[in-house]
VOBA-1610 file (N, C-alpha, C; in pm, whole numbers, padded with zeros to 5 digits, always signed):
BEGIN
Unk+00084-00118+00000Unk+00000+00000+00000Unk+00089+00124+00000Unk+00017+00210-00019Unk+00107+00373-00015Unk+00123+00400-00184Unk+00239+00481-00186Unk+00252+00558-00301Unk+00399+00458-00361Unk+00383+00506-00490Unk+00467+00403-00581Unk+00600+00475-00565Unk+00723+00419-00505Unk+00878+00501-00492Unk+00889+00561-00654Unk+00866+00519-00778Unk+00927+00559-00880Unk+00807+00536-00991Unk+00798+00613-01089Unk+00742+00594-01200Unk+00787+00523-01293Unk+00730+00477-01391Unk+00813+00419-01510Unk+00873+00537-01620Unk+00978+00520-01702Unk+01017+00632-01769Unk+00937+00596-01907Unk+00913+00741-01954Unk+00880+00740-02091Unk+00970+00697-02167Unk+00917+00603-02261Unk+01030+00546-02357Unk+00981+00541-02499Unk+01083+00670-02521Unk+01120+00721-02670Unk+01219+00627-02745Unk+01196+00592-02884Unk+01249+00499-02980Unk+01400+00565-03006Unk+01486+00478-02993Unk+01623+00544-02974Unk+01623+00615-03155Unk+01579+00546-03239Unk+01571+00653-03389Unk+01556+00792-03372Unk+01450+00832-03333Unk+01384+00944-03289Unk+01476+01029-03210Unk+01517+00975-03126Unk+01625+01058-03057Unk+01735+01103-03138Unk+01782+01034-03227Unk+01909+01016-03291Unk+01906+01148-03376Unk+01758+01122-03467Unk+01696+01193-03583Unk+01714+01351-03490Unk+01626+01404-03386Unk+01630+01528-03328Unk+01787+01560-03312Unk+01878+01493-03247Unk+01999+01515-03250Unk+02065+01566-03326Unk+02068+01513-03458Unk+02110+01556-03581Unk+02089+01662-03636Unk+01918+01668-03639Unk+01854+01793-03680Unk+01917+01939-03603Unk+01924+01925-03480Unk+01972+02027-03388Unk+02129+02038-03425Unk+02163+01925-03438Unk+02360+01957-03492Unk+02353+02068-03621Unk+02210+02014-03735Unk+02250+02060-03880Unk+02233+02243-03800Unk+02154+02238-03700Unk+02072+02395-03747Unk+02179+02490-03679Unk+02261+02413-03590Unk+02359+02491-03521Unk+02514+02519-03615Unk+02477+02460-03777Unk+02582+02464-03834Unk+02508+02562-03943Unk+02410+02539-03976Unk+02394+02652-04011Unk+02358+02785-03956Unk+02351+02831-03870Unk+02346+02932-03793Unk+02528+02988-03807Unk+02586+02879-03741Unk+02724+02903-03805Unk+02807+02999-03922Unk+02725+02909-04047Unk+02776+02944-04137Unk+02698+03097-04192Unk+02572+03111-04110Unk+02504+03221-04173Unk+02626+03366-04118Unk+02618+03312-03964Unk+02716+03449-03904Unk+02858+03444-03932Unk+02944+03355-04034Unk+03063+03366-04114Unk+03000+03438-04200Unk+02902+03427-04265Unk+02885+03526-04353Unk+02861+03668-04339Unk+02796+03658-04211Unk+02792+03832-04213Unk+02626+03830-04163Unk+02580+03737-04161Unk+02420+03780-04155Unk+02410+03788-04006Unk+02465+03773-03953Unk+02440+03805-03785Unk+02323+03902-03743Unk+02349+04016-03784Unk+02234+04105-03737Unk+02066+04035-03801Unk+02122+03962-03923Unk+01956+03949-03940Unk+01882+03846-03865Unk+01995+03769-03798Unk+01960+03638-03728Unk+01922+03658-03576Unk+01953+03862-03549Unk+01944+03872-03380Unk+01849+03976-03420Unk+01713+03981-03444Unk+01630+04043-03458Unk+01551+04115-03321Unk+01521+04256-03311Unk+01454+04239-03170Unk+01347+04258-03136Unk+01284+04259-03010Unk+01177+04181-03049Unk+01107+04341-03046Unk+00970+04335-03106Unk+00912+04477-03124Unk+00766+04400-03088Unk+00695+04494-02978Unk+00592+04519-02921Unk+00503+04553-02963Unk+00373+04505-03024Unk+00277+04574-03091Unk+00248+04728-03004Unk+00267+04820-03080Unk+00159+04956-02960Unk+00029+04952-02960Unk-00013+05014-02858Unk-00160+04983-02814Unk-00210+05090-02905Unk-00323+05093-02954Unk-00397+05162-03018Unk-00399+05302-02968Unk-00382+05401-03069Unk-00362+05533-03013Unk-00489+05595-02989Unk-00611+05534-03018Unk-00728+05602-02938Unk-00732+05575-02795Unk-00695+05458-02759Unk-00731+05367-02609Unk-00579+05448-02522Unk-00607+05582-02474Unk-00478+05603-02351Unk-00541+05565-02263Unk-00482+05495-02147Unk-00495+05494-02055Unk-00550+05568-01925Unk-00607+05631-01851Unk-00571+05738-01753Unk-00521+05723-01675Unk-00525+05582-01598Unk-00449+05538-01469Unk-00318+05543-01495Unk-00281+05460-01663Unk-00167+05495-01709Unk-00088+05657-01716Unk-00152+05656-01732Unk-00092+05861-01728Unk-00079+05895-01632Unk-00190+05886-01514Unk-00144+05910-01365Unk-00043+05871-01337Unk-00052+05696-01345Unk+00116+05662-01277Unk+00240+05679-01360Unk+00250+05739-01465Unk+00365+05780-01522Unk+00401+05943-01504Unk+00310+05990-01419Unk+00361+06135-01385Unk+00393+06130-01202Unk+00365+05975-01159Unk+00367+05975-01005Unk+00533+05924-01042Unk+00571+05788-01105Unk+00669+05773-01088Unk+00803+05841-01147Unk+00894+05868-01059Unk+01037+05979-01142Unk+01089+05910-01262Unk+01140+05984-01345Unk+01243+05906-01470Unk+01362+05994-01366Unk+01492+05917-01413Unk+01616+05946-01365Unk+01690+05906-01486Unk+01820+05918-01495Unk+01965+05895-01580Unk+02017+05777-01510Unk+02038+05657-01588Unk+02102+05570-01528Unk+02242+05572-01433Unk+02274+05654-01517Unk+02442+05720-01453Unk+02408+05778-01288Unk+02290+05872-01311Unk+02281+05929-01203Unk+02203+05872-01074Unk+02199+05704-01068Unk+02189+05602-00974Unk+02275+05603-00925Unk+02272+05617-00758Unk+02397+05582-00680Unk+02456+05451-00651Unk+02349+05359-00626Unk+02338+05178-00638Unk+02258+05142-00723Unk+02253+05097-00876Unk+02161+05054-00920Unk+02143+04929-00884Unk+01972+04908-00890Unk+01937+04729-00833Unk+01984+04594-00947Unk+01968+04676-01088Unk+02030+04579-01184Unk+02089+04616-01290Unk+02162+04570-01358Unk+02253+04660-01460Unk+02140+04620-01636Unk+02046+04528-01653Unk+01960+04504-01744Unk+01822+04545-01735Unk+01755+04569-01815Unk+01646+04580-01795Unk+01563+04411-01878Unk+01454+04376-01697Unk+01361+04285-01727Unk+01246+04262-01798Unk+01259+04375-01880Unk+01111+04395-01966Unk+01229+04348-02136Unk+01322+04403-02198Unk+01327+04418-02275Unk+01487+04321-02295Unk+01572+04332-02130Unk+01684+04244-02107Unk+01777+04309-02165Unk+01804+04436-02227Unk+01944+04512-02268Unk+01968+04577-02168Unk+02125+04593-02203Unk+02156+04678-02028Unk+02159+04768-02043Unk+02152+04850-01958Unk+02125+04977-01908Unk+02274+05080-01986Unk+02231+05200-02032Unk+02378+05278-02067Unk+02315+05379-01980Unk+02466+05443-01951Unk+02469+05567-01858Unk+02377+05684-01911Unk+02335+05725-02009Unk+02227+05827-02066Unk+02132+05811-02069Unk+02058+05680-02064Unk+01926+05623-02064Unk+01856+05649-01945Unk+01706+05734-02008Unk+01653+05696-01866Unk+01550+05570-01808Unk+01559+05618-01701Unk+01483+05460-01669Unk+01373+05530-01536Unk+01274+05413-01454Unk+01198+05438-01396Unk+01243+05354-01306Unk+01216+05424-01133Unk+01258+05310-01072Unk+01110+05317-00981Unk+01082+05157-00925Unk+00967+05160-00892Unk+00981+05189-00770Unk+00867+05331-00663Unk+00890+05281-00550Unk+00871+05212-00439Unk+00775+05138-00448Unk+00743+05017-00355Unk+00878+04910-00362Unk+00879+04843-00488Unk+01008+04684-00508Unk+01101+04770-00562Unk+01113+04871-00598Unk+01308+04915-00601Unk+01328+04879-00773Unk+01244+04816-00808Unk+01295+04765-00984Unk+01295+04877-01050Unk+01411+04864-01134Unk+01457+04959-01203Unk+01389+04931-01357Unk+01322+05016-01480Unk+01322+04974-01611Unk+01389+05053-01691Unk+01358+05095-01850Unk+01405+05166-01927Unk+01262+05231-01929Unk+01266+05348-01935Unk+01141+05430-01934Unk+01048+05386-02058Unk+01074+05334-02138Unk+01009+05322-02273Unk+00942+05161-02236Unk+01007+05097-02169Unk+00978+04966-02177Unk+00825+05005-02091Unk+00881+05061-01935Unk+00805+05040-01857Unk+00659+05111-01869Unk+00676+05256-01950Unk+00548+05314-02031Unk+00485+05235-02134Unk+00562+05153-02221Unk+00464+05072-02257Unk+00388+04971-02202Unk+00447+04881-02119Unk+00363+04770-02011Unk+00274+04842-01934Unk+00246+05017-01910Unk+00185+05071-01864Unk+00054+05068-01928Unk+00065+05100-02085Unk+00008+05154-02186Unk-00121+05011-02196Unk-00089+04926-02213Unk-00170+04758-02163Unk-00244+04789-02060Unk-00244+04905-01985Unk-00337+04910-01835Unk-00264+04791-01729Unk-00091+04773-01714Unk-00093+04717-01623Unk-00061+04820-01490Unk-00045+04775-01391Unk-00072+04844-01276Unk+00037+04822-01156Unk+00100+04703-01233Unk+00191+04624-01168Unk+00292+04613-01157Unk+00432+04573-01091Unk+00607+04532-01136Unk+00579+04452-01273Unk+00665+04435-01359Unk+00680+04350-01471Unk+00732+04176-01383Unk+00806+04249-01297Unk+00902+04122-01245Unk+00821+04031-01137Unk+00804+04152-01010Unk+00721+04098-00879Unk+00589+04108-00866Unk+00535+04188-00962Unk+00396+04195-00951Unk+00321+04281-00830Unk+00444+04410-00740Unk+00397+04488-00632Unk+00340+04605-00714Unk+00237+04629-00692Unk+00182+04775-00745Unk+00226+04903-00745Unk+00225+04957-00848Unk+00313+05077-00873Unk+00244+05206-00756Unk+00171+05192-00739Unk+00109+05337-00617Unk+00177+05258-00508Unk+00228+05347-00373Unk+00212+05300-00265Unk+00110+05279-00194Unk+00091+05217-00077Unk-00072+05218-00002Unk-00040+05346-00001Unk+00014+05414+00063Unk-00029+05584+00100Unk-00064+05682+00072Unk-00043+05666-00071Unk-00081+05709-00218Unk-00163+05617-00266Unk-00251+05542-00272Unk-00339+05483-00316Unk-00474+05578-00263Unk-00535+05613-00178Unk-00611+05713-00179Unk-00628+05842-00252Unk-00562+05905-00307Unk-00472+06027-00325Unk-00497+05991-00486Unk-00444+05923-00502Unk-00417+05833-00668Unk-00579+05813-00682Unk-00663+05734-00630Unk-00781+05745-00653Unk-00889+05833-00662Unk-00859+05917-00639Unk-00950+06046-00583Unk-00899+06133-00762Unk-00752+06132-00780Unk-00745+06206-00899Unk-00784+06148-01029Unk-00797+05967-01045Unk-00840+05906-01116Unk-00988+05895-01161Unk-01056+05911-01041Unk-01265+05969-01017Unk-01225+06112-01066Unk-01170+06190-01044Unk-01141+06320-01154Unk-01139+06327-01275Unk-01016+06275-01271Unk-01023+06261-01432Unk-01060+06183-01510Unk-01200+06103-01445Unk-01274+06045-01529Unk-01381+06081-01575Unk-01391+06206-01514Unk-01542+06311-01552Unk-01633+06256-01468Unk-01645+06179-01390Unk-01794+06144-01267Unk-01739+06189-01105Unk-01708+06310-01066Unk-01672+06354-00989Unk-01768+06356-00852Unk-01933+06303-00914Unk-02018+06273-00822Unk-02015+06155-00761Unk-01973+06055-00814Unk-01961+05911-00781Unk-01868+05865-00621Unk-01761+05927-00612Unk-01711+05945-00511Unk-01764+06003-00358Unk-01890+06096-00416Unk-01970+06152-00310Unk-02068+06039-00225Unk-02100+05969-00390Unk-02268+05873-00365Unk-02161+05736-00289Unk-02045+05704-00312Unk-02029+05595-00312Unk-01889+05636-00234Unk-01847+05665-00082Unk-01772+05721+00013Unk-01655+05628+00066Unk-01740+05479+00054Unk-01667+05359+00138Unk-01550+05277+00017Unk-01593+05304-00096Unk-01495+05227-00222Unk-01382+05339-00228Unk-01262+05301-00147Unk-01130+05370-00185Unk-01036+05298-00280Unk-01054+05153-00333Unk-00970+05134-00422Unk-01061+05017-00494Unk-01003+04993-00635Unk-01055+04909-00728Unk-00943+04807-00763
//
């Protein structure tokens, strides 16, 4: 009785294995031979982000991109990482970037305005919310503003966050 110490292994036809093997040897030789030639750049393509539709801005988005600072990478005294996790190129000293202040994550301002631009609300990495609690009141109150129902907040006193 009880639980079985070990499973049986999946068993793949040693052909099959052989065949993928190979296949993966040819593609790593040609990759090879493409960047002897020179094609390198066309083979490291990067990656490009659809943009969000330029009717759909955000507002929350706009709020929190005027709450959080842009800075100069250079002009970090400790930066938390030398890459950025949205896009993974590293950071150059002229670039600016956003640093979050709740989790400390640092982005490239472009990356992190666009993951904004999606209506996220969030770290890319940890998933801590870009308002602080303390500012989450404050942040809400200008968001019922600038949504044009400035009465709603009156009728409805007890909803401080969504």
């Amino acid at each position: 009785m009880g639980f079985p110490t070990g499973y049986p292994d999946i068993l793949i036809p040693k052909p099959f294995v052989h065949i993928l093997t190979l296949l993966a040897f040819i593609r790593n030789q040609i990759l090879i031979f493409f960047r002897y030639l020179g094609f390198h750049e066309f083979l490291q393509q990067d990656i490009v982000w659809p943009d969000p539709p330029p009717e759909f801005q955000s507002i929350s988005a706009l709020l929190i991109q005027e709450i959080l600072p842009v800075v100069k990478f250079s002009d970090m005294e400790e930066p938390a990482a030398e890459t950025c996790a949205v896009c993974l190129y590293k950071f150059e000293a002229d670039e600016e970037i956003r640093r979050l202040t709740n989790c400390c994550h640092i982005f490239h301002k472009g990356c992190l305005d666009r993951w904004m631009g999606y209506d996220q609300r969030t770290c890319p990495m940890c998933r801590t919310p870009f308002i602080p609690y303390d500012m989450q009141s404050t942040f809400n109150e200008r968001l019922w503003l600038a949504s044009g129902i400035p009465e709603f907040h009156s009728q409805y006193p007890h909803i401080t966050s969504f």
